[in-house]
N, C-alpha and C positions, 0 to 999 in steps of 0.2 A: 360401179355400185356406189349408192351416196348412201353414208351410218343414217340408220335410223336406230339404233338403240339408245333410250334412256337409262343415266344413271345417274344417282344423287354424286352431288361433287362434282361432275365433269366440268370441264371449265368452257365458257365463252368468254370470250375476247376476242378486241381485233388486231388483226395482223399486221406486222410491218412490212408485208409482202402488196398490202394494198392503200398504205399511205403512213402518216405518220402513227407511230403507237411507241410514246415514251414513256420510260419509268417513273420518272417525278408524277407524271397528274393522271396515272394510272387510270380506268375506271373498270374493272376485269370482274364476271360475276362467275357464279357455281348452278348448276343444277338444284331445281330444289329435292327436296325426297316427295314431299306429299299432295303436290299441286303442279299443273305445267308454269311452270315460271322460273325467272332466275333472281338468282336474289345476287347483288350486286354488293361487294365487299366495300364500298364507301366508310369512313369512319363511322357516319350515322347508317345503318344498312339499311338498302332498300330492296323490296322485292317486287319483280313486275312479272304479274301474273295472271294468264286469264283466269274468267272467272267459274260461274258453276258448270260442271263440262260433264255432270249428269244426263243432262237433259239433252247430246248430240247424239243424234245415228250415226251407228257405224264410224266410230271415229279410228282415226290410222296415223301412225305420224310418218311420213313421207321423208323428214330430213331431219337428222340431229348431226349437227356439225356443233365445232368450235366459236361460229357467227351465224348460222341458221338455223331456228328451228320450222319446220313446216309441219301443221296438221289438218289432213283433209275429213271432213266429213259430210256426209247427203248434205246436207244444207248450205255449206259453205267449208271457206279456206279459212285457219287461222294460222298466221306465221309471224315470226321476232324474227329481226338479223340487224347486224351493224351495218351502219351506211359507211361510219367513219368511229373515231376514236372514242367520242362521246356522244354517239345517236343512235340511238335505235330505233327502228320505224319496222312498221310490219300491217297485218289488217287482221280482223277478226269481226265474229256475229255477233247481234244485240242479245242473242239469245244466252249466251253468256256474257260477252264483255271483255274488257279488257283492265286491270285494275295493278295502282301500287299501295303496297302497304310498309309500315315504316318503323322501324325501330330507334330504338331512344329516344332523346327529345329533340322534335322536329315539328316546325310549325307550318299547317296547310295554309297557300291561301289562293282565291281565284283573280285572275286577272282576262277578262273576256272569258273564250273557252278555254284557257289553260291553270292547270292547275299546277300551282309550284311548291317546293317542298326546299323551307329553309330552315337549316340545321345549325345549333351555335360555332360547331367548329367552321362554317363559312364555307361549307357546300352547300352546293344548291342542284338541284333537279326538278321539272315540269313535265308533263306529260299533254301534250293535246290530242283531241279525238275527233275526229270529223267524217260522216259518210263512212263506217266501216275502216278508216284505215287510223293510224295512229302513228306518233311521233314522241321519244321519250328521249331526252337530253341532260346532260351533267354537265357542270361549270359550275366559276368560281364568284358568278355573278347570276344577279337574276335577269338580267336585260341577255347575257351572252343564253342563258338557257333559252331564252322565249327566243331567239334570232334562230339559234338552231331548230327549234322544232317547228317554228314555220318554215323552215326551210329543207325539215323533214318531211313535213306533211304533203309536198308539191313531188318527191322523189318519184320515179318510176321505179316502180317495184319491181316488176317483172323483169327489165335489166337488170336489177341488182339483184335476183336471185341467178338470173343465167350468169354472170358473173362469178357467183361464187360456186354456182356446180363446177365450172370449168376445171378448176383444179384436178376432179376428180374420173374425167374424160379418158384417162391413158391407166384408172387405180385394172384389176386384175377381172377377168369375168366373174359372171354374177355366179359361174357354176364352180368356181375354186372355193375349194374349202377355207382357202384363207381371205376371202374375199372382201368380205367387210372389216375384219382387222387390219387389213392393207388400207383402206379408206378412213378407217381411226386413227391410223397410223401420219396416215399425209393432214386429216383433218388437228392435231397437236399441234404435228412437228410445226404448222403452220401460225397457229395460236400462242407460241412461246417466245416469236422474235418479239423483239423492241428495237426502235429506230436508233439508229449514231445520237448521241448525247452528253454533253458532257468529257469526259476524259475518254469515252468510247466511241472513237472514230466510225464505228459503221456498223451494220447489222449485227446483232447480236443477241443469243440463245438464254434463257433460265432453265433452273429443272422443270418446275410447273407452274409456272406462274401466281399460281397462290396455292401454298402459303409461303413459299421461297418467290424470290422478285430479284436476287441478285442474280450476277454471274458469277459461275464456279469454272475451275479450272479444266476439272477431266472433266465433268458432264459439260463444257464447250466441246472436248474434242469426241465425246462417244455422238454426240449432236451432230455434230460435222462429220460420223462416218454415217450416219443416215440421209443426211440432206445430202449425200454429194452423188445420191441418185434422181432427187427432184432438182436439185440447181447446185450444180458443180458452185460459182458464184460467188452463195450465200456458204458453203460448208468453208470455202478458202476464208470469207470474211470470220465466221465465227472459230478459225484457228487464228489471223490478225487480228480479229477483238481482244486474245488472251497478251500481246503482242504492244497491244495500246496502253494495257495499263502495268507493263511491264520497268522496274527499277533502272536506274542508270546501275547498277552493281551485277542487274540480269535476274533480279529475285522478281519470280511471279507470282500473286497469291491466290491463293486459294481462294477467294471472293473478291468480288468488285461489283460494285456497281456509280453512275457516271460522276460522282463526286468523293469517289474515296475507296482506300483497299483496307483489306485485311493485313496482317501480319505474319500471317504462317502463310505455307505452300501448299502443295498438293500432290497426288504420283503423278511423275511426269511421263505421261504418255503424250507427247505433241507431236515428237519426231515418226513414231510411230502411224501414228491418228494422219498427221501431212503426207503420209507415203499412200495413205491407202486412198487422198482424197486424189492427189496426184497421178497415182494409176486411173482414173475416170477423164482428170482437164489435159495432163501432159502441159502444163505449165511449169519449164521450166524457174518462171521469175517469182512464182510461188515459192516453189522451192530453196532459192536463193535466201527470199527473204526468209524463211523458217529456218534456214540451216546457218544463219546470220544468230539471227536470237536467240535461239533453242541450244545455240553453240553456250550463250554469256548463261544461260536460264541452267545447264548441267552444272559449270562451272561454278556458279552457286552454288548452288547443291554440293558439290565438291569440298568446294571451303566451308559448310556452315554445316552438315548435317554428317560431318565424320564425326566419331570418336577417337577415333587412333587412329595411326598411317596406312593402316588396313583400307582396302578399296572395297568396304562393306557400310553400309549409311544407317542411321537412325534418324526415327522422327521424331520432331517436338511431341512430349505431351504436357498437361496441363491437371490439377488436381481434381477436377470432376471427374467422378465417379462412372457417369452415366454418358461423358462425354472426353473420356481418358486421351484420347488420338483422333481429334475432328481432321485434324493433318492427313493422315492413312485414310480419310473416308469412312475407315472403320469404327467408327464413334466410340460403339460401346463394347466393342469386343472383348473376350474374356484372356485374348491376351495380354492386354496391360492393364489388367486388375492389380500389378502389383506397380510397384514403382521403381521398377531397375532400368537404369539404361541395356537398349537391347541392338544391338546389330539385326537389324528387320532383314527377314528374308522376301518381304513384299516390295521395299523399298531398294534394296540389293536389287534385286530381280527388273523392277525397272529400271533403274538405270543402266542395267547390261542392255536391256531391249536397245533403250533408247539411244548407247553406245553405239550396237546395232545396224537399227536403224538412219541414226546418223552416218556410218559409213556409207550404209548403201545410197542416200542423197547425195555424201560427196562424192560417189563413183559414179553416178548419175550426171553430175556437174562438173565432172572431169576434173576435181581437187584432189590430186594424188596427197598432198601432204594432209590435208582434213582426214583422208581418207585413213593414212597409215596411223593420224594420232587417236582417230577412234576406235578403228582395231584394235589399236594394243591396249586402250581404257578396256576395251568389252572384256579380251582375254584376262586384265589384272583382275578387274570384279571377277568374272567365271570362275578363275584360279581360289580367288577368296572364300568365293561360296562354298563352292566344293571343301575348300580343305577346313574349314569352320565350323558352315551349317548345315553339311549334311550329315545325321545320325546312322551308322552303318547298321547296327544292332536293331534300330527301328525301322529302318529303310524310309526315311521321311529326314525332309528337311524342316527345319523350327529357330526361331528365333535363337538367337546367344545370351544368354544375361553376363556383361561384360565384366560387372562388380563382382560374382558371384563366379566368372570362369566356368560355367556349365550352358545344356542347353536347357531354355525355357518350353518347357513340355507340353505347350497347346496347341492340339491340332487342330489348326484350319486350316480354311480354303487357299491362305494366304502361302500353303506349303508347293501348292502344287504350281505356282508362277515360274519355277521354272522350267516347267514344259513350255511355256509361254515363251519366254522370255530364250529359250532354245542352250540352257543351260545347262542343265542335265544330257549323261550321254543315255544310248538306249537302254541298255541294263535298266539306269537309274528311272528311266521312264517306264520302263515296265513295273519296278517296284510299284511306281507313284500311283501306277494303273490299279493294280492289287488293293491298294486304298479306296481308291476313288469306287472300285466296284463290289468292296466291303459291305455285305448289308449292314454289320453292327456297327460302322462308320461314315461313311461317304455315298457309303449306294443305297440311298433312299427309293424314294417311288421318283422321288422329284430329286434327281442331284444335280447342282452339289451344293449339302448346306454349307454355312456360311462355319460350325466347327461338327467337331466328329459329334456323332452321335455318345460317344461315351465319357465326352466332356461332364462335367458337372452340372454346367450352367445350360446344356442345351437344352433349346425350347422353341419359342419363336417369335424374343423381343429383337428386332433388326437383325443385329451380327451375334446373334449367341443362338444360329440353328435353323434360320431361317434363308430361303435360296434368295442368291439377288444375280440380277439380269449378267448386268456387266462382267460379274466372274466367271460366269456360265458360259459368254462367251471369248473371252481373251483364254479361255484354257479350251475349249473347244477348236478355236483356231491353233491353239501350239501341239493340242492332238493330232489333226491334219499334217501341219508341219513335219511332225514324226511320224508320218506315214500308219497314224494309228484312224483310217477315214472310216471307218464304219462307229468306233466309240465317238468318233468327233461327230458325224450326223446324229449319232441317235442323242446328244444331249443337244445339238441343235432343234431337233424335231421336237422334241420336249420343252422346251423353251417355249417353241410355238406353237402346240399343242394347247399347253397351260396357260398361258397369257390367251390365247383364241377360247377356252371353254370360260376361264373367269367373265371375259370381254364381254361375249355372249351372254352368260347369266347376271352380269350384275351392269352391265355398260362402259365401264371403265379399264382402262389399263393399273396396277397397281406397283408399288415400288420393291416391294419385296413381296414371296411366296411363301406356303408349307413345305418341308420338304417332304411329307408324303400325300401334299395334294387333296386335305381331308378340311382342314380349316378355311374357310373365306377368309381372301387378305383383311378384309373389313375388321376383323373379330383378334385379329393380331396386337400384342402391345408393342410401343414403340418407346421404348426409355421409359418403361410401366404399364401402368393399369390401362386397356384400351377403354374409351367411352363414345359413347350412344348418347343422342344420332352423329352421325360426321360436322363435327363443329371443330374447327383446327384454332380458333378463338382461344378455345379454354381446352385442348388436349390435340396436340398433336400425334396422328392415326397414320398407319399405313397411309404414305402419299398418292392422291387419287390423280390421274391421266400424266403419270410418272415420266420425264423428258427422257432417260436413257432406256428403260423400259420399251418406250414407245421406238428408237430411233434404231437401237440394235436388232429386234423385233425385224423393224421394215428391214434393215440390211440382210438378216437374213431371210427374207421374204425374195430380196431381189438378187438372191443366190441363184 
């Protein structure tokens, strides 16, 4: 089945699965909302659009991908795709047309039949038309535009649209109900690479490519346990992209992109994220290399994000209010509205995984001594958690506040990692289950929010109440583990339930949910006030065709 749903915001772009697509000269557009076209995020924006599409019979749109669109009607075909990085070419009727329109100040002018569009910032774009078909080009010259679109306009279309179905030749029958979100799914996950670049040795993933364009540390690896059912490959590379721009000290950060990092880090899920690409290639030399750096990347973490000789971790934060723990991923959560150093039960929790996990690579690679040194890390963390941060009296585990010697009493999602993480014994998991299936806490219509319900602040700005993908399933997998498999599918099934009915009604995958499934992700605020229409310019909104979203989605699709 190839997507045919419209939705404003979806992203095209082209892929670095079918030539070069780097991040510096970027040219990536959006769906529009109120005309078929896409408007392309250039500094000066541009939107190329057909034109009055009143006047077509029976019109159908045959293909909305991430690089095609096609629309057939009685009269004729009209269709846009990427040929390459900066061209797009396609054909359409005189009865509408084919047109760009331009925002800020940007000067038309003609040269033959091409029409070029030069902007003060020193972009440039043309559009030629000829016989029903067209050619529309970006560049940083006007001589490079006009060479491209002549040399669009001579393209064979029709190979280059069999070309880009291909992909979606092996997506699921057209009679599964998950069918076309399986093909929105491959159509992203396909749209988000960028070629080797810079300090970035080789393929590599963003969350959505606008209005984020870096790379992050976990959404590489929740990316890489999606693709490592379309191209084992590419999921290995986008676990050695995080790898490439990794410290001589083993500190990885939380952002990169090809000429510079961040400062802080991220939850280190890699060792874990490499195990599960590894059970698809059986690559051992994969594994090598990951159990090489991910060894130096703990040990950081070790020296720099203890507070005391405790084998419990805290994260950096930082004074914004609305962005207290970008570190955690959990931006704005309402656990560190205050500002106490806290022994994090999310950050504890992963590193026991990845303890873990790491054993199980070195028993894998037959390093008895890796082996026995991560055991005994996993067991020191476990030891800690337990006797620290689990509250007997609540039966929930919670943060420490270490200044203040107590526990920091906000429940989130952040409590139940160590069912994940295989920390908790059964007892303790059954407590944690009690929570989780709490209506006036955790058991929503959609769980599990991101805090209880009877938090203060619960609502549904990001992490104060609203579900998001990735938690949903890292605790869903550690239910299974604990032999809990009928809760663990049914928050699986709801996962893909909800992401398939939004999909459907509004076109897009979103980055976060309701958790009773009653509000459109649309309509959500994100670090505030939501605004209308989706302009990430001036307000960033619930993220539209969401990289983890989309990637855990497919993985469990291909359960």
């Amino acid at each position: 089945m190839i997507p045919t749903k419209w939705g404003q915001g979806q992203l095209f772009a082209f892929s670095a699965l079918e030539g070069d697509a780097f991040f510096t000269d970027d040219f990536t557009g959006t769906l529009s909302g109120d005309k078929i076209g896409v408007i392309f995020h250039s500094l000066c924006r541009r939107t190329l659009y057909f034109g009055d599409m009143n006047n077509l019979i029976a019109p159908k749109l045959k293909c909305v991908t991430s690089d095609m669109i096609i629309l057939e009607t009685l009269i004729g075909t009209f269709s846009m795709l990427f040929a390459e990085r900066h061209l797009v070419v396609g054909e359409y009727e005189d009865v509408s047309g084919v047109f760009v329109s331009l925002g800020g100040k940007c000067e038309t002018v003609r040269k033959g039949d091409i029409e070029i569009h030069n902007s003060d910032d020193g972009e440039y774009t043309a559009i030629l038309k000829k016989e029903g078909r067209f050619a529309f080009a970006y560049g940083k010259s006007e001589t490079e535009v006009i060479i491209l679109c002549e040399k669009g306009i001579t393209l064979d279309l029709e190979a280059l649209k069999a070309k880009k179905i291909k992909p979606y030749e092996k997506a699921l029958s057209d009679n599964d109900r998950y069918a076309a979100l399986y093909s929105k799914c491959i159509s992203v996950m396909r749209c988000q690479l960028f070629s080797p670049e810079g300090n970035i040795k080789r393929i590599w993933s963003t969350p959505d490519r606008l209005p984020h364009r870096n790379m992050w540390l976990w959404d590489s690896v929740f990316h890489a346990i999606g693709h490592r059912h379309l191209n084992v490959k590419v999921a290995q590379d986008l676990i050695f992209a995080l790898f490439d721009v990794q410290r001589e000290d083993g500190f990885i950060p939380h952002m990169a992109r090809p000429d510079c990092i961040s400062d802080i880090t991220q939850p280190p899920v890699i060792g874990w994220g490499a195990w599960l690409v590894y059970e698809k290639s059986g690559d051992k030399e994969f594994l090598k290399t990951v159990s090489e750096n991910n060894k130096r990347f703990l040990l950081w973490c070790q020296n720099n994000r203890r507070k005391t000789e405790k084998e419990l971790y805290s994260w950096h934060t930082n004074p914004e209010l609305n962005n207290r723990c970008d570190e955690s991923g959990m931006d704005n959560s309402p656990r560190f509205d205050t500002e106490s150093d806290l022994y994090a039960i999310d950050l504890s929790c992963y590193m026991a995984n990845e303890a873990r996990f790491m054993k199980k690579i070195a028993d894998e690679l037959g390093d008895k001594e890796s082996s026995d040194f991560f055991g005994s890390w996993y067991n020191k963390i476990k030891a800690d958690i337990e006797s620290t941060l689990w509250c007997e009296g609540d039966d929930l585990y919670y943060d420490f506040d270490i200044t203040d010697n107590c526990f920091s009493k906000v429940k989130s999602v952040a409590s139940f990692l160590p069912i994940f993480s295989g920390v908790c014994d059964e007892e303790q998991c059954r407590k944690l289950i009690a929570h989780l299936e709490n209506p006036d806490e955790f058991g929503t219509e959609f769980s599990i929010p991101s805090i209880s319900k009877t938090d203060k602040t619960f609502g549904s700005d990001m992490w104060r109440g609203s579900v998001w993908i990735n938690y949903n399933y890292m605790i869903s997998v550690g239910l299974a583990d604990y032999g809990h498999c009928d809760l663990s599918q049914k928050i699986k099934d709801k996962i893909l339930d909800v992401i398939n009915e939004w999909y459907n009604r509004t076109g897009t995958v979103y980055e976060f949910y309701d958790s009773e499934n009653k509000i459109p992700p649309f309509c959500f605020n994100r670090k505030g006030e939501v605004y209308e229409p989706y302009e990430f310019r001036v307000k960033y909104q619930a993220i539209r065709d969401y990289g983890w979203s989309i990637t855990l989605a497919f993985d469990l699709m291909n359960e």
